[in-house]
Backbone as CSV, one residue per row, in Angstrom:
resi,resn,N_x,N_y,N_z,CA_x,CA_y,CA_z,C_x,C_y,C_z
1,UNK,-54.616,-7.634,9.987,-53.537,-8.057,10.867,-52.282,-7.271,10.511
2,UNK,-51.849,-6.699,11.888,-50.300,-5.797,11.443,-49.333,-6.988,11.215
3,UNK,-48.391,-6.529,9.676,-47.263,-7.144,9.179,-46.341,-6.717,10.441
4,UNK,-45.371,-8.035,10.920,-44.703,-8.143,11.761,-42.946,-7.104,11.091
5,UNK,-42.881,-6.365,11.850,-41.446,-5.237,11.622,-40.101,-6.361,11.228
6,UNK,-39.525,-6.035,10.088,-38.329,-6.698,9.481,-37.553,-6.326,10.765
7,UNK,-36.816,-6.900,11.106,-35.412,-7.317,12.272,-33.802,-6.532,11.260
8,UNK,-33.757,-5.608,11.381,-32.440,-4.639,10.801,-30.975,-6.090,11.516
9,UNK,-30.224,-6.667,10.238,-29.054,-6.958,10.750,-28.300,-5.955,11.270
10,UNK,-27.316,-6.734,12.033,-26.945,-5.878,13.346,-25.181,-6.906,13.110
11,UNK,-24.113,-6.060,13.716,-23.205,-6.630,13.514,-22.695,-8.011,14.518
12,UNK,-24.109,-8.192,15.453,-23.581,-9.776,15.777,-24.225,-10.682,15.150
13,UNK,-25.340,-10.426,13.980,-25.297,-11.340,12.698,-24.324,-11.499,12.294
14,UNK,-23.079,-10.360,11.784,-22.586,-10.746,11.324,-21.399,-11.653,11.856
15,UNK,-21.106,-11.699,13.239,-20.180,-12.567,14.119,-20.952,-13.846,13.999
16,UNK,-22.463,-13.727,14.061,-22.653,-15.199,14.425,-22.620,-16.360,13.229
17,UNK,-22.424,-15.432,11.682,-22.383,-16.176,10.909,-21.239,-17.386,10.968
18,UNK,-21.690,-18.353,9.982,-20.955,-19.234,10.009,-19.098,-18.653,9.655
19,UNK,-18.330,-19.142,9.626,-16.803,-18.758,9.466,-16.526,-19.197,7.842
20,UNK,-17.355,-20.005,7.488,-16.478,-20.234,6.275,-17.434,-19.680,4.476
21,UNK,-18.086,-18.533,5.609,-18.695,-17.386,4.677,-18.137,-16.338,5.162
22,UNK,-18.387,-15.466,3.954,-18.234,-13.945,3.888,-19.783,-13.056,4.749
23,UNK,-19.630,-12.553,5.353,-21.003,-11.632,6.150,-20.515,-10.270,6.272
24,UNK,-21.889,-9.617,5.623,-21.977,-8.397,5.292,-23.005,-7.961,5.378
25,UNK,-23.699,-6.704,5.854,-24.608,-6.126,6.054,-24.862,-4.300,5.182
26,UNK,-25.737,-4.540,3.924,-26.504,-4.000,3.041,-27.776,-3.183,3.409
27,UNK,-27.844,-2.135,3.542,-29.039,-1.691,4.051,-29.887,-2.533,5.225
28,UNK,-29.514,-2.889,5.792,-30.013,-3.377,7.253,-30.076,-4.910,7.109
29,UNK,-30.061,-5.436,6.048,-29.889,-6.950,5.367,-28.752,-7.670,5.451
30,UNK,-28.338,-8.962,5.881,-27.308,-9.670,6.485,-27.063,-10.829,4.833
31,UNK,-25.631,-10.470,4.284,-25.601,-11.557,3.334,-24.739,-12.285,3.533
32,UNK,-24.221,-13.513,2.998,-23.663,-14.878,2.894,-23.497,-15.037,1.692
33,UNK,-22.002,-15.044,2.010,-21.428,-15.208,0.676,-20.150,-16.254,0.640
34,UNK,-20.162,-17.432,-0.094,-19.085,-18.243,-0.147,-17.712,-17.734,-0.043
35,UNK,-16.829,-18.150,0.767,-15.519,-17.417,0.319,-14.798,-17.726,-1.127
36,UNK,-14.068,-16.749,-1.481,-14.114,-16.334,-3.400,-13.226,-17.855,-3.635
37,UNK,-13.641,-17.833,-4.680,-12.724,-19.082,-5.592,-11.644,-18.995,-5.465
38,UNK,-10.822,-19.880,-6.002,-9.386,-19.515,-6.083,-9.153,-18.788,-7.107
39,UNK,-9.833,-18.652,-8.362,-9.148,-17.877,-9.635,-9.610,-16.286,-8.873
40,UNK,-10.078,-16.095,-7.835,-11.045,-14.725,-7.632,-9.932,-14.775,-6.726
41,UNK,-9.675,-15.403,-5.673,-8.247,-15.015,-4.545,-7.127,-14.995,-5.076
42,UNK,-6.808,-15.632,-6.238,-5.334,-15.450,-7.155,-5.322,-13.986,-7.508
43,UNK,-6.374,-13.352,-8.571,-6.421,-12.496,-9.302,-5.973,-11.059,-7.801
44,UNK,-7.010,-11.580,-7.048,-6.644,-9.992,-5.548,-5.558,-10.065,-5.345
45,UNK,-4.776,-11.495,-5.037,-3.245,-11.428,-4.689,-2.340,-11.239,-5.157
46,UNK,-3.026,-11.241,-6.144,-1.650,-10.704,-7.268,-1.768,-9.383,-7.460
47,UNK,-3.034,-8.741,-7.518,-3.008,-7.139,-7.636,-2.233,-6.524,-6.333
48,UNK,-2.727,-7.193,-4.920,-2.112,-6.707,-3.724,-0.515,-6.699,-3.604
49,UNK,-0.092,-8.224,-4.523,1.252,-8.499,-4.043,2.329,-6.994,-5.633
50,UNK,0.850,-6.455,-5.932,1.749,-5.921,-7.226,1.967,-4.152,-6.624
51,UNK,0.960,-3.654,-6.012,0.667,-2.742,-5.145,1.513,-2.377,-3.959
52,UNK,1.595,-3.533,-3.780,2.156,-3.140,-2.055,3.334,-2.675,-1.567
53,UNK,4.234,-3.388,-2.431,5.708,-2.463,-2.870,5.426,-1.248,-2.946
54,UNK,5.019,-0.688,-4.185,5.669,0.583,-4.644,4.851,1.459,-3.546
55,UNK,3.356,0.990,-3.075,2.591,1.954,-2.469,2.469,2.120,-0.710
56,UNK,2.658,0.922,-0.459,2.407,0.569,1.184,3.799,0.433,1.792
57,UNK,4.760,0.327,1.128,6.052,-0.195,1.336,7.057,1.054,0.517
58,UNK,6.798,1.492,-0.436,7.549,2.783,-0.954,8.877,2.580,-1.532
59,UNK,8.575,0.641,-1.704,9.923,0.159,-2.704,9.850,0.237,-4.370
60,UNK,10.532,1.318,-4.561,10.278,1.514,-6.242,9.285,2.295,-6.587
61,UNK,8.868,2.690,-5.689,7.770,3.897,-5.839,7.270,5.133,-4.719
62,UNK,6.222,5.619,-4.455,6.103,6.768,-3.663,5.814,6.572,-2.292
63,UNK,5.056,5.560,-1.837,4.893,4.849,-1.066,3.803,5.928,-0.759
64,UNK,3.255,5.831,1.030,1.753,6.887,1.193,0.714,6.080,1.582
65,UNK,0.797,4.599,1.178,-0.856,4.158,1.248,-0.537,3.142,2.426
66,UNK,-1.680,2.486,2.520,-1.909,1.342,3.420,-3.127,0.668,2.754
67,UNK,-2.564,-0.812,2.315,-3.287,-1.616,1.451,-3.588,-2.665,1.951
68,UNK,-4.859,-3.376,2.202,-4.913,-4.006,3.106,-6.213,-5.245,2.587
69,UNK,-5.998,-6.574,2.549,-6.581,-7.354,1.886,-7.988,-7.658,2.142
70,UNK,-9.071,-7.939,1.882,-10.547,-7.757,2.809,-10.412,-7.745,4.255
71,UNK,-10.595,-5.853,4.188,-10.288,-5.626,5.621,-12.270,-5.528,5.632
72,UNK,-12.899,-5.584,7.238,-14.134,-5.486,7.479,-14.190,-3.919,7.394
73,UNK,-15.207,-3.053,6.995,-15.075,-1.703,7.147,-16.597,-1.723,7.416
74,UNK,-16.940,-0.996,8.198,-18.292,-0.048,9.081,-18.271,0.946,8.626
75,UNK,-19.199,1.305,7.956,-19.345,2.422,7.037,-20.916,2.980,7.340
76,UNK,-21.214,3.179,8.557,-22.520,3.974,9.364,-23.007,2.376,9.454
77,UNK,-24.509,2.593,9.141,-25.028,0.929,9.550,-24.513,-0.024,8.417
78,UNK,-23.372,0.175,7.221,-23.434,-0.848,6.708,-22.463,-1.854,7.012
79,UNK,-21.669,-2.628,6.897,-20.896,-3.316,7.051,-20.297,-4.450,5.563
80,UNK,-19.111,-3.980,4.689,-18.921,-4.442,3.784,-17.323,-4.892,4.056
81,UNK,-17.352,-6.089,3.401,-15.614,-6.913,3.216,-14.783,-6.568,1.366
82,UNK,-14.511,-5.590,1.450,-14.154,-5.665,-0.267,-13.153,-6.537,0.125
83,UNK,-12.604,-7.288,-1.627,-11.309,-7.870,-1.785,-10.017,-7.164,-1.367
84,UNK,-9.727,-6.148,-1.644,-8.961,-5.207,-1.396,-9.024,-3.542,-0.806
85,UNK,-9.094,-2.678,-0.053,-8.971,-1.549,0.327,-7.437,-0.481,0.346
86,UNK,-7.540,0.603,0.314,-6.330,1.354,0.307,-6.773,2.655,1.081
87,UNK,-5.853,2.892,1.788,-5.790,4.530,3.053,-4.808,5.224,2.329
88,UNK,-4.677,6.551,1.706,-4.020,7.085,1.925,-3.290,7.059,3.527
89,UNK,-1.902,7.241,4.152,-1.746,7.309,5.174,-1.504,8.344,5.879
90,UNK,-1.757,9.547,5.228,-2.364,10.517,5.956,-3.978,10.862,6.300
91,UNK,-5.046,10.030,5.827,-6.077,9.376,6.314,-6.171,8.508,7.531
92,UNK,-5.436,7.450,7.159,-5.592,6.595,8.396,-4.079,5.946,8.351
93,UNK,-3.089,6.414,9.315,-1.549,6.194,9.689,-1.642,4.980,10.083
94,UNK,-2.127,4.652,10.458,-2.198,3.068,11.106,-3.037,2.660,11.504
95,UNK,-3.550,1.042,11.165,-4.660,0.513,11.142,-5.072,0.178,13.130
96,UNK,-6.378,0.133,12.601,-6.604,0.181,14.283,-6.983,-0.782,14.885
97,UNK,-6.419,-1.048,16.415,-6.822,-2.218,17.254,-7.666,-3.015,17.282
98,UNK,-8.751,-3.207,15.798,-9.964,-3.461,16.374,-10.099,-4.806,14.891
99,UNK,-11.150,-5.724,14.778,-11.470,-6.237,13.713,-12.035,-5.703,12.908
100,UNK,-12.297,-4.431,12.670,-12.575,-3.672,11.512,-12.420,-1.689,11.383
101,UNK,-12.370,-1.399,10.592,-12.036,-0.204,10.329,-13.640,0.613,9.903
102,UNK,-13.306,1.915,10.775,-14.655,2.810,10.407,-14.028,3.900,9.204
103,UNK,-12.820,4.383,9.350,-12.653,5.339,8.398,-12.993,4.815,6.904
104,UNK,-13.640,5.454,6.305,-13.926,5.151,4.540,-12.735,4.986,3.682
105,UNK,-12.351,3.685,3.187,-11.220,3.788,2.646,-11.009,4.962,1.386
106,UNK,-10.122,5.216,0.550,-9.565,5.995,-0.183,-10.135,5.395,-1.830
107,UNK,-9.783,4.124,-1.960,-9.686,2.977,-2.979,-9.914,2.014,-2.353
108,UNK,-11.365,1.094,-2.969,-11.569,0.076,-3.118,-11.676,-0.927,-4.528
109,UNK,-11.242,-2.082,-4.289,-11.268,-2.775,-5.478,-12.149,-4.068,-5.424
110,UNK,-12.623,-4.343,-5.746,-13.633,-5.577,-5.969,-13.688,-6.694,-7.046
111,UNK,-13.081,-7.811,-6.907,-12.780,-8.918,-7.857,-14.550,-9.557,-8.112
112,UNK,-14.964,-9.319,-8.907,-16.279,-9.925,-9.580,-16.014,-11.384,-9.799
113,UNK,-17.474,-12.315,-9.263,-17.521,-13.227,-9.410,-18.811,-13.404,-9.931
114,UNK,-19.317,-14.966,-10.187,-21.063,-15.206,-10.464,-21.380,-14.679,-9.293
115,UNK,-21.352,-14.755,-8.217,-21.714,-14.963,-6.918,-21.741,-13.250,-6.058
116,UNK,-21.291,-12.827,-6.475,-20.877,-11.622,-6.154,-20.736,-10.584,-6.901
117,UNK,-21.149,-10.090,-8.299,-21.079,-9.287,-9.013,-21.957,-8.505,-8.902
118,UNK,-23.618,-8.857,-8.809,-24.605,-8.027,-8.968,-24.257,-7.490,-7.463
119,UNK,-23.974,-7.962,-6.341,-23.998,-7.184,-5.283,-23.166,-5.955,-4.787
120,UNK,-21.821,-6.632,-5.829,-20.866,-5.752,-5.859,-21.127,-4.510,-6.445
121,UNK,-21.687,-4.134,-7.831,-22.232,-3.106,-8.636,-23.113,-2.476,-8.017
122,UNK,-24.402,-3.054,-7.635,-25.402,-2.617,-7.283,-25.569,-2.059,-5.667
123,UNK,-25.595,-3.104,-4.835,-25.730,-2.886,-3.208,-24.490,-1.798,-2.971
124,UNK,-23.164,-2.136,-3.202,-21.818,-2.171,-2.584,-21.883,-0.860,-2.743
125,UNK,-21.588,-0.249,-4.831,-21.092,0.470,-5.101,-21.537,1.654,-4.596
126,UNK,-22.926,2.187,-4.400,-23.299,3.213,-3.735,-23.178,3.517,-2.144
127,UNK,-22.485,2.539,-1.605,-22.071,2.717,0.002,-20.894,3.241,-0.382
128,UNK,-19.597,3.163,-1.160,-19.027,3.648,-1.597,-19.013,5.067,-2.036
129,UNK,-19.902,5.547,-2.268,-20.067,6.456,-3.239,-20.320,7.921,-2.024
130,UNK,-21.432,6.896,-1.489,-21.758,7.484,-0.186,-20.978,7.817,0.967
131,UNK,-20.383,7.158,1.477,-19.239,7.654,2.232,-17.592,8.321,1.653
132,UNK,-17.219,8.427,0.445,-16.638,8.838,-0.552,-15.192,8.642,-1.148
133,UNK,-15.723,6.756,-0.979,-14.810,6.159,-1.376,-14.528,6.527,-2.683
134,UNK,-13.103,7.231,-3.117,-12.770,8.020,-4.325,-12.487,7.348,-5.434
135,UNK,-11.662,6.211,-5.286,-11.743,5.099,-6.395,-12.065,3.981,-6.308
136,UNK,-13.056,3.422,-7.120,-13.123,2.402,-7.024,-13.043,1.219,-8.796
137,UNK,-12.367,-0.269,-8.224,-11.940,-0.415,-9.960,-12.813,-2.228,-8.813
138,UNK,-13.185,-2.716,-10.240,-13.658,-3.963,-10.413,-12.752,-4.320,-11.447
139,UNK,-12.149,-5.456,-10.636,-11.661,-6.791,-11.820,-12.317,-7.634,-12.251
140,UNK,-12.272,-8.438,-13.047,-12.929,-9.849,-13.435,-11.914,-11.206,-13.961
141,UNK,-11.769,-12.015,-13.428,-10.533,-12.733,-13.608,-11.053,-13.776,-14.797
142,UNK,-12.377,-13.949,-14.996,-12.675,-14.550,-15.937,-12.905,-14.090,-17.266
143,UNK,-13.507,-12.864,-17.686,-13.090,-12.233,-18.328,-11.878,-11.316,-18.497
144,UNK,-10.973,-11.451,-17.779,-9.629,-10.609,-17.748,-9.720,-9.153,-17.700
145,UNK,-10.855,-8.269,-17.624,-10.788,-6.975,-17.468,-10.670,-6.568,-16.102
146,UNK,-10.182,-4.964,-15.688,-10.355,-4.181,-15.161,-11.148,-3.135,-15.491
147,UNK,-11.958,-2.380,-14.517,-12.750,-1.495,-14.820,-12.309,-0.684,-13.684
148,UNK,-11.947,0.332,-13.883,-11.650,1.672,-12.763,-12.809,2.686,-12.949
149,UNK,-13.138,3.539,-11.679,-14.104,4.442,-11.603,-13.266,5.533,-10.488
150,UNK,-13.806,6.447,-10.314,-13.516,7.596,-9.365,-14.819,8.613,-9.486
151,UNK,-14.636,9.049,-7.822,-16.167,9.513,-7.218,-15.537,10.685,-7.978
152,UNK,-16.815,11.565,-8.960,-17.199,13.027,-9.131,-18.176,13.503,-8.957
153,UNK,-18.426,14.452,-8.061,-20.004,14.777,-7.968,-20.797,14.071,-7.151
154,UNK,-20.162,12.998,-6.114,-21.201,12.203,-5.579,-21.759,11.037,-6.984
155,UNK,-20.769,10.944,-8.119,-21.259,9.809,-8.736,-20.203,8.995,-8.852
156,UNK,-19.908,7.998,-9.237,-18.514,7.050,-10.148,-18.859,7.798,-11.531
157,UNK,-17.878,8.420,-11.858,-17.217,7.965,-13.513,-16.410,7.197,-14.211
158,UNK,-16.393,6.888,-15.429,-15.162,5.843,-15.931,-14.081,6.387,-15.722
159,UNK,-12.685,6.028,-15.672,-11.865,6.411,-15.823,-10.968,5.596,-16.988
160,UNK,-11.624,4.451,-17.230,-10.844,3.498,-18.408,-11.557,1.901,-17.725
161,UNK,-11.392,1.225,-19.083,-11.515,-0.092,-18.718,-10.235,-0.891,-19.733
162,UNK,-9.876,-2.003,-19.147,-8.548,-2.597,-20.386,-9.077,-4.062,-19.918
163,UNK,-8.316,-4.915,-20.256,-8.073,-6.170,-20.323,-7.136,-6.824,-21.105
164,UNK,-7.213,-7.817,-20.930,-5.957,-9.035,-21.018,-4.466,-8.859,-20.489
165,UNK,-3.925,-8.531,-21.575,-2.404,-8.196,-20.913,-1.972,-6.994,-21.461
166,UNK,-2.818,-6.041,-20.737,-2.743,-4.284,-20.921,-1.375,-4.192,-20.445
167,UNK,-0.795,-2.861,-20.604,-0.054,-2.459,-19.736,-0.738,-1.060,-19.158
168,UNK,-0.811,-0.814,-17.674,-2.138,0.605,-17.920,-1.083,1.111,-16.104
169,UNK,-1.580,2.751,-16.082,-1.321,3.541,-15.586,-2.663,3.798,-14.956
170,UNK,-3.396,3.821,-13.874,-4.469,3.622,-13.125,-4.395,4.462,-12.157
171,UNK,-5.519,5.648,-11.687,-5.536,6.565,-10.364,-6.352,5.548,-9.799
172,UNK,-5.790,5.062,-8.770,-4.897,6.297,-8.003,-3.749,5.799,-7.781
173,UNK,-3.019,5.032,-8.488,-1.785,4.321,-8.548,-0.907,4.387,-9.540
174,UNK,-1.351,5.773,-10.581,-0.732,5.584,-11.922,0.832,6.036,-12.030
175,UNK,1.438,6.083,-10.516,3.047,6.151,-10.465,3.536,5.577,-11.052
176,UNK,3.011,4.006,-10.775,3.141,2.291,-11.198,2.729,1.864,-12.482
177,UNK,3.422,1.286,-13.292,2.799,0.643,-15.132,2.184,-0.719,-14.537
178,UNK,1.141,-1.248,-14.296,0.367,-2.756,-14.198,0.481,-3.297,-15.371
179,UNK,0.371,-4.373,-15.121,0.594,-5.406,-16.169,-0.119,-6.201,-15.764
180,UNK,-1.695,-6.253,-16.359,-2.703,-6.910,-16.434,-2.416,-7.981,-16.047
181,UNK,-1.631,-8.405,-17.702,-1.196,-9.779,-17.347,-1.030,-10.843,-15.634
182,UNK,0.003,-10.472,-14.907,0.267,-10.680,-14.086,-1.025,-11.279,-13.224
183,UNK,-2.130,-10.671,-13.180,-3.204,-11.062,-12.541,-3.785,-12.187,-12.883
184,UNK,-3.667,-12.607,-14.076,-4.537,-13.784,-14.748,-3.128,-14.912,-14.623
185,UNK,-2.261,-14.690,-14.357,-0.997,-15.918,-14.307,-1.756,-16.953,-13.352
186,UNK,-1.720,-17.074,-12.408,-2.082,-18.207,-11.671,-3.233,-18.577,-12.029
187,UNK,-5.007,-17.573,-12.614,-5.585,-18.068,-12.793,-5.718,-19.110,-14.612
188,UNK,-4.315,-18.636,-15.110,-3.998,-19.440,-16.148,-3.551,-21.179,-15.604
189,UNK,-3.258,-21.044,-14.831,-2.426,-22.281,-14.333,-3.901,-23.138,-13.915
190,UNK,-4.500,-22.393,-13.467,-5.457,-23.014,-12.842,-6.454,-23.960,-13.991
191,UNK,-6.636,-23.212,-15.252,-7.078,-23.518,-15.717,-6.816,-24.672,-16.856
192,UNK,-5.352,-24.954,-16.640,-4.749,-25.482,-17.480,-4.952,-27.295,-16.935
């Protein structure tokens, strides 16, 4: 008996999913994913709200980018939501009319959770890689690290990893001094 042909998700899986998941499409595979915790939405908002000044806004710094909080991006058949994305804006000047973006962002960042880590590393990172997303950094708000990478060769290399309350200089943002710290503040509160 012929095995019946797998059904490729398609992006009105991903509309028809429920709303109070995350939907994303992985090599032709449709996932569901809880929306992030709060210590996982603190930790992005605070990187975004630390970013966006000097880079998207060009207060206190060079300005150039367009940073933009899980924007949907179409990246050939895949379809991924990172926590955070960045355009150079001579890439993409302004975001477009639509609920999601095809151009490959510049920098992506990805806040690791239980729930979301192996997919993030594994599935995510090589769609990335593949369309040539140039940096990409994973946080972890529970362990307090950052991990930065940048495409060489068609691979990620390290570029550094820190944690706790580093103070660190980061490509593709290393105009700016971060202060780790800052990211884990609210999820300190939280925990308290």
């Amino acid at each position: 008996m012929a095995e019946l042909a797998h059904k490729r998700a398609s992006y009105e899986d991903v509309l028809s999913a429920p709303s109070h998941l995350v939907a994303e499409v992985l090599d032709g595979e449709l996932t569901l994913q809880p929306r992030p915790a709060m210590r996982h939405a603190a930790a992005s908002s605070a990187l975004g709200g630390e970013l966006m000044p000097p880079f998207s806004r060009g207060r206190n710094g060079p300005g150039g980018w367009l940073i933009v909080d899980e924007p949907e991006l179409h990246l050939q058949a895949d379809i991924l939501v990172p926590d955070l994305a960045g355009w150079q804006r001579s890439k993409l000047p302004r975001l477009p009319d639509a609920p999601y973006v095809t151009v490959p962002p510049d920098w992506v960042c990805e806040v690791l959770s239980a729930n979301t880590a192996r997919l993030d590393r594994t599935k995510k990172r090589p769609v990335y890689a593949r369309d040539g997303v140039r940096w990409l950094w994973f946080i972890d708000a529970v362990a307090r690290t950052l991990e930065a990478f940048e495409l060489t060769d068609g691979r990620y290399a390290v570029i550094g990893s820190w944690s706790d309350d580093a103070h660190v200089r980061v490509s593709p943002f290393e105009a700016f001094e971060l202060d780790l710290a800052v990211l884990w503040a609210d999820v300190d509160l939280a925990e308290q």
